[in-house]
N, C-alpha and C positions, 0 to 999 in steps of 0.2 A: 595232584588235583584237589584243590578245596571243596566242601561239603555244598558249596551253591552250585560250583559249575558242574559238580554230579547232579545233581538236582535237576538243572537243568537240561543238561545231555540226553538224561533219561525222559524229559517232559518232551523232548523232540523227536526225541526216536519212538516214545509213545505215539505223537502226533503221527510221525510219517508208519505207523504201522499200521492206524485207525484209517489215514490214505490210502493205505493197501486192502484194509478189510471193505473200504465203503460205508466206514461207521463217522456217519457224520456228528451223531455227540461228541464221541471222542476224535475227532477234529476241530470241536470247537471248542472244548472243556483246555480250559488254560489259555484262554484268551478274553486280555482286557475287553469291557464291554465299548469302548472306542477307538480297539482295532482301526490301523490304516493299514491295508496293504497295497502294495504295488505288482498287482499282479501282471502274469505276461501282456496280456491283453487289456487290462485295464487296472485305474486306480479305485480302490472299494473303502469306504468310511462307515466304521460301524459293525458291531457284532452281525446283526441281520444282514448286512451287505457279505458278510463273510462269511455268512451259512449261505446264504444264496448261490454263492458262486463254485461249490463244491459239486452237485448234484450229476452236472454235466461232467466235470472232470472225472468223476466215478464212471461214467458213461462211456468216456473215451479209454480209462484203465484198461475196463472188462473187452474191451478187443483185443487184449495182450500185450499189454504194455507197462512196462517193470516201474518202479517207483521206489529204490532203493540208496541208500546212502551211502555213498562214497567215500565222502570224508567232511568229519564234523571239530572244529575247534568254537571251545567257548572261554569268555572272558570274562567274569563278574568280580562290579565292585561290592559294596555294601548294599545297597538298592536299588543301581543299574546294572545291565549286563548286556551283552551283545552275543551273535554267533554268528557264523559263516560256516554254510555248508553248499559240498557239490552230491548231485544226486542225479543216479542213471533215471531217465527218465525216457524212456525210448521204445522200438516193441522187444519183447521178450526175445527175439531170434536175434534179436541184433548184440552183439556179444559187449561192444563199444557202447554204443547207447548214447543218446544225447547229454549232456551234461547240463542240469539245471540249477539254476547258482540261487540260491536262498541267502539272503542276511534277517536276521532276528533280532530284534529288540526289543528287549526285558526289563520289566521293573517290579519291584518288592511289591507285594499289598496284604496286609494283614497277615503279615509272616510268610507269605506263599511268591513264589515268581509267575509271573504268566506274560505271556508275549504280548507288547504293544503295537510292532510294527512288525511288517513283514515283507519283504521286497523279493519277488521274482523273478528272473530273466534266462534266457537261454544266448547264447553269444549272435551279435548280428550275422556273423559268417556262415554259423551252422545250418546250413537250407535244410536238412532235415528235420532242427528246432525247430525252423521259421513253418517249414510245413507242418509241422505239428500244431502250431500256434494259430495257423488258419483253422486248421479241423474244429479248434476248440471253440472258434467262434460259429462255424456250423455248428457241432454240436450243443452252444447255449442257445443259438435260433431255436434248434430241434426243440428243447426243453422249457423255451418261452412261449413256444407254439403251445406245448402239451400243456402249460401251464395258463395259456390263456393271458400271458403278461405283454400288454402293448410295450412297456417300457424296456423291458426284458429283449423282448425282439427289435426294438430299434436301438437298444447300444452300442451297437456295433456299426450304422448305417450313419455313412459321414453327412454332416451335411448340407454337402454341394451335391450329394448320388443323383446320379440319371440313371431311372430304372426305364427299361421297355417290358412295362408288365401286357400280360394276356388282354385286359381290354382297353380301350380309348380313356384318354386320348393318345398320341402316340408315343409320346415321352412323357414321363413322369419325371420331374426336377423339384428336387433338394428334400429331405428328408419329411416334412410332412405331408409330402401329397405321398409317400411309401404309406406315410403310419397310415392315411387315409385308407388305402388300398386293405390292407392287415386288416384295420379295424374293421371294412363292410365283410371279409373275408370270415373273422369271428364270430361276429355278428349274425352271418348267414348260417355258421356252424348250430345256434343256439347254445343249449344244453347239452349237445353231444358231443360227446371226444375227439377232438382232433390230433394231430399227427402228420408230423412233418417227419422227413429221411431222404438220403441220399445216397444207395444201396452200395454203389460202386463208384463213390465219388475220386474225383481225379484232382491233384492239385500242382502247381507247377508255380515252385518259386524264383525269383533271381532277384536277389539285393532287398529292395525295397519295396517290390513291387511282386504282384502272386494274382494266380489265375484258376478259378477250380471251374468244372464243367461235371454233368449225369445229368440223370434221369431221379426229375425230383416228385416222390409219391406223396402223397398226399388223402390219408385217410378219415374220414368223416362218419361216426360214428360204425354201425356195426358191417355196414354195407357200401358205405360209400367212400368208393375207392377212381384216383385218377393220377394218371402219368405225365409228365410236360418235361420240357427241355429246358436248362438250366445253365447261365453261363455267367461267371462274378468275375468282377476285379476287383483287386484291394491295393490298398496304399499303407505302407505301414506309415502315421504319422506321430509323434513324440511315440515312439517306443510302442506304439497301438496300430493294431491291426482295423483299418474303417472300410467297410464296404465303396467305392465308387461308383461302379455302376453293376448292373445289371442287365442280362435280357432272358425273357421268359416266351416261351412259345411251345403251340402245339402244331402237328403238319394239319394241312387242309387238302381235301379231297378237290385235285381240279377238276374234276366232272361235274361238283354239285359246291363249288364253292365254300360248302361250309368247315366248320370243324370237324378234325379227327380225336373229337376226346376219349372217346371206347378204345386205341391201340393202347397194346400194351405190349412189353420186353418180352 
């Protein structure tokens, strides 16, 4: 093994320790500042696009889920280099673990190596990857919620979506009458923290197409708390996970017509 591809082996397995810690410097430290990656769920251009999209994924680790290296081969020339790694990336009990396939692309800069490009995927057939890959797009909603990012919450929303959100009109069609919805949603929030979850969400893949359902909470600042029913489909389209539709509801009291927004689990 030559002195770069140590180098680099080490910069990687640095990387994927800083994934495990949750230290997102040292997940970003060794990466050109115009980083492409291709990650599961989407493509990201740009160092900031690349620290952004970590936050959530720690999010999904700390439920117990391993993020380990299986096996790493690297190739370097003089100032390019490449690698290819598989890595368990699954829950912690599961002994097999999904397999996620990493390719790396490296180049010199001022005597140093640091990753240009990054490509992520889990195999089409693995419905456990594939369900994994949904979760993560709930979990970057949950964390574009917390974070107040319209843009953030609709990258994942295709769009042609038909939502049947909680108020009128009946159907919402194609991605900006959604952001409309989010944004009066925020907006109502003010200054106060919001908080999106889905405590015991369920997901159910096959092929190309996934279906998750719960009980989605929604908390508003220190007091303000409510429960509603929740039901998504996706499409996986180029190798991306898009929301299609939606529907949101609460039950209503047939005695008095109105809403039951006070139940709760």
């Amino acid at each position: 093994m030559t002195t770069d591809e140590q180098h680099i082996r080490t910069l990687i397995e640095r990387w994927a320790a800083a994934v495990r810690a949750g230290d997102l410097d040292g997940v970003v430290a060794g990466h050109a500042d115009d980083i492409v990656m291709h990650d599961v769920p989407e493509n990201l251009h740009g160092i900031d696009a690349y620290r952004k999209a970590w936050p959530p994924f720690f999010a999904w680790l700390a439920r117990g889920v391993a993020f380990d290296i299986a096996s790493l081969d690297v190739t370097a020339g003089a100032d390019v280099a490449f690698a290819h790694a598989l890595l368990r990336c699954g829950p912690v009990t599961d002994d097999l673990g999904a397999r996620l396939r990493i390719t790396f692309g490296l180049r010199k800069e001022s005597g140093r190596w640091v990753v240009a490009h990054e490509h992520h995927s889990f195999p089409i057939g693995d419905q456990g990857a594939a369900e994994a890959e949904v979760r993560q797009v709930h979990e970057r909603w949950y964390a574009g919620t917390a974070a107040k990012d319209l843009d953030g919450m609709m990258a994942a929303i295709a769009e042609d979506v038909v939502s049947y959100e909680q108020d009128a009109p009946l159907q919402h069609v194609g991605v900006d009458a959604v952001r409309q919805v989010c944004e009066r949603g925020l907006a109502a929030a003010g200054d106060a923290p919001i908080t999106l979850s889905n405590p015991d969400l369920k997901v159910l893949v096959r092929e190309d197409l996934a279906v998750s359902w719960g009980l989605d909470l929604v908390r508003v600042g220190e007091s303000g708390e409510s429960w509603s029913r929740g039901t998504r489909v996706f499409e996986r389209r180029d190798g991306t996970w898009v929301m299609v539709h939606q529907h949101l509801s609460v039950p209503y009291d047939p005695a008095t017509g109105k809403a039951r927004t006070d139940l709760r689990p």
